[in-house]
VOZA-508310 format. One record per residue (C-alpha): x, y, z; residue number from 0. Coordinates in Angstrom, 1 decimal. Layout:
x  y  z  n
X  Y  Z  NUM
...
//
This chain:
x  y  z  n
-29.5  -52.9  79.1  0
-29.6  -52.7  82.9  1
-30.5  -48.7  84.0  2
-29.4  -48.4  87.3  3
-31.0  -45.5  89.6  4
-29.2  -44.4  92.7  5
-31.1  -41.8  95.0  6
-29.9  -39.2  97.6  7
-31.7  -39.1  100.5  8
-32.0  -35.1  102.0  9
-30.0  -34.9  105.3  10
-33.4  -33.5  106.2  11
-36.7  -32.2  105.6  12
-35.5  -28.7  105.6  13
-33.4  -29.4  102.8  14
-36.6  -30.0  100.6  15
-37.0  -27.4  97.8  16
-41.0  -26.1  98.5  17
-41.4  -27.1  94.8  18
-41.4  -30.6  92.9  19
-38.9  -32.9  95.0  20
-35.9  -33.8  92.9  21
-33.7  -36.7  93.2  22
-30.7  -37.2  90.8  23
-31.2  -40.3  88.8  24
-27.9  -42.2  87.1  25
-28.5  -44.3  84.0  26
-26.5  -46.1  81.6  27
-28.3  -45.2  78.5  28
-28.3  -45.7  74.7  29
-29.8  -42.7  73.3  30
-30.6  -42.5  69.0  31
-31.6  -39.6  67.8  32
-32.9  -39.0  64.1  33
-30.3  -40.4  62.0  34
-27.8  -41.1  64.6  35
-26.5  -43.4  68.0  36
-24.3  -42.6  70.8  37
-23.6  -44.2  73.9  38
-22.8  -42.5  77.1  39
-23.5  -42.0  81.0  40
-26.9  -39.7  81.5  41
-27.1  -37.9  85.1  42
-30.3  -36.3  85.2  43
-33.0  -35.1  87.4  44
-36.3  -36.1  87.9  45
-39.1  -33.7  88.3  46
-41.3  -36.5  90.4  47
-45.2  -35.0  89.9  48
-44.5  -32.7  86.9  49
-47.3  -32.7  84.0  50
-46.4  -30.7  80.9  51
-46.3  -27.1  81.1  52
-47.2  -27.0  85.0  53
-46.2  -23.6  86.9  54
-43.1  -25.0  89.2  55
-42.6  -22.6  92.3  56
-39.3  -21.0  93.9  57
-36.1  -20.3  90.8  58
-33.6  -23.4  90.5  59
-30.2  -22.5  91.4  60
-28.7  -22.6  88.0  61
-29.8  -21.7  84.8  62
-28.4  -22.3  80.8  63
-29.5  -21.1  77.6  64
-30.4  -23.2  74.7  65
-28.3  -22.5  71.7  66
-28.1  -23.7  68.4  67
-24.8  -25.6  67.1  68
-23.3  -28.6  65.3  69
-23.1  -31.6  67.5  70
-21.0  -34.7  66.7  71
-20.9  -37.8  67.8  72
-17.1  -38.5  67.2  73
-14.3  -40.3  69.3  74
-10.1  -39.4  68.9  75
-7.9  -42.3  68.9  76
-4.3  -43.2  67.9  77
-3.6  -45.1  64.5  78
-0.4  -46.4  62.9  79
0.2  -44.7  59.2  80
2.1  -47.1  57.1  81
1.8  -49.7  53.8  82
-0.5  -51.8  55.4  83
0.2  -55.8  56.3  84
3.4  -57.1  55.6  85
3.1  -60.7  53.5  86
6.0  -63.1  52.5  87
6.3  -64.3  49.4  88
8.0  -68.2  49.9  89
9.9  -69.6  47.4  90
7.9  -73.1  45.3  91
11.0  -73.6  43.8  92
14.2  -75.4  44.2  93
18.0  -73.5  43.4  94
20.1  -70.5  44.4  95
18.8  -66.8  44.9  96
20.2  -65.0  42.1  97
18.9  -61.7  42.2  98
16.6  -59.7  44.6  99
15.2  -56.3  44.4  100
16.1  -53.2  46.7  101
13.4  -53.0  49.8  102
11.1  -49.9  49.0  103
11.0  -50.8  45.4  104
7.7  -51.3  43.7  105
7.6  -54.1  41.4  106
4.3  -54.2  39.2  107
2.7  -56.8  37.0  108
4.9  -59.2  35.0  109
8.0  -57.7  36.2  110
9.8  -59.9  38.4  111
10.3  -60.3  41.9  112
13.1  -62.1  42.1  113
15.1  -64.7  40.2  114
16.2  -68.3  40.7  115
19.2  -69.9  38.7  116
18.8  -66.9  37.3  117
15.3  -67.2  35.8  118
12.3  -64.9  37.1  119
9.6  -65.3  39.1  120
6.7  -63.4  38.1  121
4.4  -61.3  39.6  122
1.0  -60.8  38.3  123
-2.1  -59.5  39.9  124
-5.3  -61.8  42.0  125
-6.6  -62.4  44.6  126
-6.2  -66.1  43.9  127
-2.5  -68.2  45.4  128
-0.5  -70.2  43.0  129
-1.1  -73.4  44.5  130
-0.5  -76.1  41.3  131
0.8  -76.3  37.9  132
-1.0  -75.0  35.3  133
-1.5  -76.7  31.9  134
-4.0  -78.1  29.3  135
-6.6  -79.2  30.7  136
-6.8  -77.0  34.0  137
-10.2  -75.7  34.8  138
-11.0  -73.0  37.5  139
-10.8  -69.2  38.8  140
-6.8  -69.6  39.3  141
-6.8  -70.4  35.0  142
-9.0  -67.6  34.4  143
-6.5  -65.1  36.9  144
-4.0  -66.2  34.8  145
-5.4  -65.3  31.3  146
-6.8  -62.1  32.0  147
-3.0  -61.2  33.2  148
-1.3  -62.9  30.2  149
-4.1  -60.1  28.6  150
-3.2  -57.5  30.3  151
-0.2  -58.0  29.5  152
-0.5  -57.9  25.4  153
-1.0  -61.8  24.8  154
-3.9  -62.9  22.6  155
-5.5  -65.6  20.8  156
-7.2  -67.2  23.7  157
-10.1  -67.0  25.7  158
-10.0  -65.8  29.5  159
-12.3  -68.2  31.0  160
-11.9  -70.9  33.3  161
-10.2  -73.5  30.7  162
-7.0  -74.1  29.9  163
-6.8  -74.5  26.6  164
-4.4  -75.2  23.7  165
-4.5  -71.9  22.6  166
-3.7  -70.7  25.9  167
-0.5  -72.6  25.7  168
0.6  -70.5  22.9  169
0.2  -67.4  24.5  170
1.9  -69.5  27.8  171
5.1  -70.3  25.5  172
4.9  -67.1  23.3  173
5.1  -65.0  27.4  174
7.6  -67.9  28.1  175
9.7  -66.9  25.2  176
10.1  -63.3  25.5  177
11.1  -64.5  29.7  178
14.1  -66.2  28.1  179
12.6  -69.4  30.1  180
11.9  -72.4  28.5  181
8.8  -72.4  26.0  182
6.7  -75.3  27.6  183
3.4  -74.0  27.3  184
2.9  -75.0  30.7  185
3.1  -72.8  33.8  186
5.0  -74.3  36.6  187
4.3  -74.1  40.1  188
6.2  -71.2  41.6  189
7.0  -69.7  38.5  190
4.1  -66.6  39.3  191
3.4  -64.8  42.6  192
-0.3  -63.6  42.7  193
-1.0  -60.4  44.7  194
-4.3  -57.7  44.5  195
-2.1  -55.5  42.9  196
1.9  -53.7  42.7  197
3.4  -54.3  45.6  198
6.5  -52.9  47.5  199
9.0  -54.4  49.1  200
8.7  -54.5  52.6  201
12.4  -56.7  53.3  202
14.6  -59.0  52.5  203
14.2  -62.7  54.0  204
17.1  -64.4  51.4  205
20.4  -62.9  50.4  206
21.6  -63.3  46.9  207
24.0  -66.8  46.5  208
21.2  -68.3  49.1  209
20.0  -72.0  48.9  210
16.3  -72.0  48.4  211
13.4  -74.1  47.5  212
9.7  -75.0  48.6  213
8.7  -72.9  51.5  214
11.8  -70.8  52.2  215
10.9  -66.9  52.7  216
12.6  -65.1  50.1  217
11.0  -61.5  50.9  218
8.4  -59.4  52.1  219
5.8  -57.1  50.2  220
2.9  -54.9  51.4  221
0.6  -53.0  48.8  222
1.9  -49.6  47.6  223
-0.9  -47.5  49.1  224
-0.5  -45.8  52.5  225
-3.3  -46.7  55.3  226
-3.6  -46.1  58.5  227
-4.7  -48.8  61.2  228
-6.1  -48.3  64.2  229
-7.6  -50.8  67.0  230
-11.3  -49.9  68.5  231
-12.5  -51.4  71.9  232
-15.9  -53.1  70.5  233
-18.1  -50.8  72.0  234
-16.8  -47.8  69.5  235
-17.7  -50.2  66.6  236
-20.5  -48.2  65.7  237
-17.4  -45.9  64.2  238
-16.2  -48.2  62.2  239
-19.2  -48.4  59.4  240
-17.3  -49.5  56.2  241
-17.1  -46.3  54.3  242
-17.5  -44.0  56.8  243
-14.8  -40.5  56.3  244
-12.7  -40.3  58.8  245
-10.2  -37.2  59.6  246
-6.1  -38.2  59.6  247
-4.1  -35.8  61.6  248
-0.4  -36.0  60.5  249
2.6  -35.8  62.8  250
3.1  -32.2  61.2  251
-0.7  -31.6  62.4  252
-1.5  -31.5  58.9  253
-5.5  -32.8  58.2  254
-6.3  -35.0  55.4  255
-9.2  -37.7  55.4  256
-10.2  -41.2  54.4  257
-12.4  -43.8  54.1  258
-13.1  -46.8  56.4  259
-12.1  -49.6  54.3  260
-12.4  -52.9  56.5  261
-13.1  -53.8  60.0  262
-12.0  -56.8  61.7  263
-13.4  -57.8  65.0  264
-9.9  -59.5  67.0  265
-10.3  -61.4  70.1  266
-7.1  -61.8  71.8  267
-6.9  -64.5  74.8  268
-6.2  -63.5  78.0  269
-2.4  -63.0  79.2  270
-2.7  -65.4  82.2  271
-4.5  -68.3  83.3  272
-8.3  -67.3  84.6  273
-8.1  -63.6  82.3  274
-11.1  -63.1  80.2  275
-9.7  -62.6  76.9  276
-10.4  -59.5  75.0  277
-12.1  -58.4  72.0  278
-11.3  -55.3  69.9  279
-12.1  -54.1  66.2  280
-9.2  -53.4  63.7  281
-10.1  -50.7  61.3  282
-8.3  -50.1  58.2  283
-8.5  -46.4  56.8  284
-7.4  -45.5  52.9  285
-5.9  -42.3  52.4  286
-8.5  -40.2  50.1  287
-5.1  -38.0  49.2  288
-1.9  -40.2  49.0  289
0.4  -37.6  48.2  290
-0.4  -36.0  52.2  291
1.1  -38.6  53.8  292
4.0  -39.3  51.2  293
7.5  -37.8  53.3  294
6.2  -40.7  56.0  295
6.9  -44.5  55.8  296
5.8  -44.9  59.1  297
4.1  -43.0  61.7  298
2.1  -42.7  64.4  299
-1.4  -40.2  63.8  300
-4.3  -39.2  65.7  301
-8.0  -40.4  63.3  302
-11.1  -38.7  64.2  303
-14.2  -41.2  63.7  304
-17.3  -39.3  63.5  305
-20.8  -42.1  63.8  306
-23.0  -39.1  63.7  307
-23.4  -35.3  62.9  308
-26.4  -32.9  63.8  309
-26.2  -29.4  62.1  310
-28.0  -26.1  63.4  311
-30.0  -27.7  66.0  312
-30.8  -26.5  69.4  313
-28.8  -27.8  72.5  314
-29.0  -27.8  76.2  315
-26.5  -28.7  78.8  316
-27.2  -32.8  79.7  317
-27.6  -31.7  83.3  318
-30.9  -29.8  82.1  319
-33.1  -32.4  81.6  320
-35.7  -33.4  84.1  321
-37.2  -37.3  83.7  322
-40.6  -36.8  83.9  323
-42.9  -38.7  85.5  324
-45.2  -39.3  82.7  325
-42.1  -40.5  80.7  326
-39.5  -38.9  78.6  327
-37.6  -35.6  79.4  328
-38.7  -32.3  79.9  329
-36.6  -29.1  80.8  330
-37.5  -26.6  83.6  331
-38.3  -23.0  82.0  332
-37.2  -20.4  83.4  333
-39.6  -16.8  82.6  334
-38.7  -13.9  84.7  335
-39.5  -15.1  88.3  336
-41.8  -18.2  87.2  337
-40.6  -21.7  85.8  338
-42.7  -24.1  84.2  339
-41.5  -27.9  83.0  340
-41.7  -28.7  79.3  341
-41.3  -31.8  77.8  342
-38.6  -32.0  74.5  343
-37.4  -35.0  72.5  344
-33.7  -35.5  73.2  345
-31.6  -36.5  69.8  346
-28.0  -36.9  69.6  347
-25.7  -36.7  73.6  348
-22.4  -35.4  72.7  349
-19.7  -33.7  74.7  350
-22.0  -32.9  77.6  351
-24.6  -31.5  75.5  352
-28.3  -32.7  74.0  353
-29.9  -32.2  71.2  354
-33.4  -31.0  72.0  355
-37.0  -30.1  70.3  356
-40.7  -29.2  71.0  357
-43.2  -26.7  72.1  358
-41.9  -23.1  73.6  359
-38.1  -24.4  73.0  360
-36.2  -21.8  70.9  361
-32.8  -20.6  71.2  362
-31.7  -18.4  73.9  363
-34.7  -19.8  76.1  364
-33.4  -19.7  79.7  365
-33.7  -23.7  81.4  366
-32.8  -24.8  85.0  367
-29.8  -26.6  85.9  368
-28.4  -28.3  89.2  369
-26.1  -26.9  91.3  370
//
C-alpha cells in the first residue's frame, strides 16, 4: 500500500514552536487492531526527535481527554427487502395451460404448480434441475432427489440412493396413481419442477387457454422467506463475512437483525467504450425474525454491517497521535504546565476516534491535539 506524506513548510522561522518541530503527515493506512480491521484516512502529527516519556516544552494548543467507550467498526448502507431472486419455471412439455395459481401463493412440495391438458406439474424440493426422463435403470444425484421426495412424501418400498430401481417404479406409479396421471412407472421429463424449497409465486408468464411446450415461461417463483439485498463497493467486503449479524432498519424505523448469508463479488463492464468496468459485492441478508418484516413485500431499508466491535476501551481523538520517530504512535501528555510524549498501541480507528493502550494512559488523562 503506497503511504503518501505531504509536509507544510512554516511561512517562517518564527512560526516554529520552541519545542519538537511538527509537521502533519497524511497516510492512507490499514490499521488491525486485536481482533478487528478497518480502513480509513490517518492525519497525524509527527513528534520528529521524541524518545519515550521525554519532557516536551511550551503547552500544545489543544487538548482532549481519553475516555473509555464502545467503538465499532461499522458502515450504513441502503438494501432492498423482498423474496429474494425471481426464477422462471419453463414449461418441458407440450399442450394448453389449464390452470395457474394466484401470484403470492405458496405452493409447497408435491402440490402442483400448474397444470397442462389438465394434468399437474409437480413441485418437489432439490437443488438438482429436471433435465431427463427418469426410469429403470437411471443412476445419479437427480434419482436419489427424487426418492427422498417420493419419501417425504409417504411412498415406501424402495431405496433412496442413486438407482433407479424396479421398486422405485412402484412407488413412481403408486404417486402416479393417486395424480390421476397415467401409472407408467416412469417419470417424464417436465412432469416435476425442482426448487430448494416452497416457493411463492412471483408472476404470471402464461395465461390459462395458452399454447405451450418446451421452453415457454409459464411463471415466476422466488423462495418464501424475506431477505434483504444490498450491493458493497469491494473495499467494504470485509463487512460482508458470511455469517456476520447485521442490523435491518424498517421503513417504520423498526430494528430487527440478520445474518449474512452469501456474498457475491459482481463486476459490471463499463457503460462506454474506454470505462474501466466495475466491481461490487452483492450481499444477501436472512431475516433472524420473519414475522418483523411481514406487512412489506417490498421495500427499501437501511443495514448496519458491523466488521468489528471494541467494548470499554480507552479512546483518543485520531488527531492526538504523534508518529514517533523511533516508530509507532505516541500521544503528547499533558500534566499541569509540563507535557511529555508517550508511546500507545493504536487498535481499532472508527468515527474519528482510536483505540489506545500503554504505560501512564488511563482515562481522563489530558493529551495534546492540533489546532
Amino acid at each position: 500500500m503506497t503511504v503518501t506524506e505531504v509536509a507544510e513548510p512554516p511561512t517562517s522561522t518564527e512560526q516554529l514552536p520552541p519545542r519538537r518541530s511538527r509537521r502533519r503527515v497524511t497516510a492512507l493506512l490499514l490499521t488491525v487492531g486485536v481482533a478487528c480491521a478497518a480502513v480509513g484516512v490517518l492525519v497525524v502529527r509527527e513528534a520528529s526527535n521524541s524518545a519515550a516519556d521525554t519532557a516536551a516544552t511550551g503547552l500544545p494548543p489543544n487538548t482532549a481527554r481519553v475516555t473509555r467507550q464502545t467503538l465499532q467498526d461499522a458502515q450504513t448502507v441502503d438494501g432492498q427487502l423482498g423474496y429474494g431472486t425471481s426464477r422462471t419455471a419453463t414449461s418441458r412439455l407440450a399442450g394448453t395451460v389449464t390452470q395457474l395459481p394466484d401470484s403470492g401463493a405458496t405452493i409447497t412440495r408435491g402440490k402442483p404448480l400448474y397444470t397442462i391438458d389438465d394434468e399437474p406439474v409437480i413441485l418437489m424440493y432439490g437443488n438438482v434441475p429436471a433435465y431427463r426422463p427418469l426410469t429403470v435403470g437411471s443412476e445419479g444425484p437427480d434419482v436419489a432427489q427424487l426418492e427422498r421426495n417420493l419419501q417425504a412424501l409417504g411412498y415406501s418400498g424402495f431405496t433412496a440412493d442413486n438407482t433407479y430401481t424396479s421398486s422405485t417404479a412402484s412407488a413412481v406409479a403408486e404417486w402416479q396413481d393417486d395424480l390421476e396421471l397415467d401409472a407408467t412407472g416412469t417419470v417424464e421429463l417436465g412432469r416435476v419442477v425442482f426448487a430448494p424449497a416452497a416457493v411463492r409465486i412471483d408472476g404470471l408468464r402464461a395465461s390459462v387457454g395458452d399454447p405451450t411446450g418446451p421452453g415457454r415461461p409459464v411463471l415466476t417463483y422466488t423462495g418464501t422467506a424475506k431477505e434483504v439485498t444490498v450491493e458493497l463497493d469491494a473495499a467494504d467486503q470485509r463487512l460482508a463475512e458470511k455469517g456476520a449479524t447485521v442490523d435491518v432498519t424498517l421503513p417504520d424505523r423498526s430494528t430487527t437483525s440478520g445474518r449474512v448469508a452469501s456474498s457475491t463479488t459482481v463486476i459490471k463492464p463499463g457503460g462506454q467504450q474506454g470505462e474501466d468496468p466495475t466491481t461490487t459485492v452483492e450481499v444477501v441478508v436472512a431475516l433472524t425474525d420473519q414475522k418483523a418484516a411481514e406487512e412489506y413485500v417490498l421495500a427499501s431499508v437501511d443495514v448496519t454491517f458491523t466488521a468489528a466491535e471494541r467494548a470499554n476501551v480507552l479512546t483518543v481523538p485520531v488527531a492526538a497521535l504523534l508518529a514517533l520517530s523511533e516508530g509507532g504512535f505516541g500521544v503528547e501528555v499533558v500534566d499541569g504546565t509540563t507535557t511529555r510524549y508517550v508511546p500507545v498501541r493504536t487498535g481499532l480507528f472508527s468515527g474519528g476516534r482510536v483505540e489506545v493502550s500503554g504505560s501512564g494512559i488511563r482515562e481522563g488523562t489530558v493529551v495534546g491535539m492540533p489546532k
